[in-house]
N, C-alpha and C positions, 0 to 999 in steps of 0.2 A: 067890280072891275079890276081893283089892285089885284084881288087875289088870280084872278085868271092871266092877268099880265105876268104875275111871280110863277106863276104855273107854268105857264110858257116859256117864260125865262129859265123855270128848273129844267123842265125838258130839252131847252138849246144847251143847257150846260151837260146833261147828261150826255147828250150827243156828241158834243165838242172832247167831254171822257175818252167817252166809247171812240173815236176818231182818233183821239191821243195814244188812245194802249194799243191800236191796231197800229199806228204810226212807230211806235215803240217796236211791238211785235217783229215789223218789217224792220226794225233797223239793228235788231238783237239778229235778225236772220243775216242780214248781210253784214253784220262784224264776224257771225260765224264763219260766212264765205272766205270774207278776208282774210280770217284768220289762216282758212285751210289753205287758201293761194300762198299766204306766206309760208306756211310750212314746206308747201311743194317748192318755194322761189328758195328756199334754204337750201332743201333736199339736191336741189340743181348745182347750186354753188356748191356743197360739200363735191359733189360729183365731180366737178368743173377742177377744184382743187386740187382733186383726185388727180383728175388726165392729164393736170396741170403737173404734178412732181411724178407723176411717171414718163413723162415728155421729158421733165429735165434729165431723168434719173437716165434715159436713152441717149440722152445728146451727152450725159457723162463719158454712157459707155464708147458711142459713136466717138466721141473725141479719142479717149482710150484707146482703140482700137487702130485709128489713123496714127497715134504715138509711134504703137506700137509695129504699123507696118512698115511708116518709115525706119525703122529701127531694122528692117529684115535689111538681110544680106542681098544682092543681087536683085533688086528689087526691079531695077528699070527692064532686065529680060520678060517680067511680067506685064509690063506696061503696055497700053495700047494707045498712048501717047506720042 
């Protein structure tokens, strides 16, 4: 009787294996996922970055450019003020 009991015992424990490396499997799959989300959440932010110092780099020039109109001569004959 022991030994049929230990017999069935090995076979729950293989089972419980075999459940653990599929449980693994699944979870090596979804840190892959992860992973690739974060790469794209990166890829965004460099982007973001991006539109971010080309926005400033416009409101340089924009500023610049308002400098420089006040600076014209006879300016208010242009005005629609």
């Amino acid at each position: 009787m022991r030994k049929i009991v230990a017999f069935l015992m090995q076979g729950d424990a293989l089972a419980l294996l075999v459940d653990a490396l599929a449980l693994l499997v699944d979870a090596l799959a979804l840190l892959a996922d992860a992973l690739a989300l974060l790469a794209d959440a990166l890829a965004l932010l460099a982007d973001a970055l991006a539109l971010l110092a080309d926005a400033s780099a416009l409101s340089v020039d924009a500023l610049a450019l308002s400098v420089d109109a006040l600076a014209l001569p006879n300016l208010q004959q242009f005005s629609c003020i």
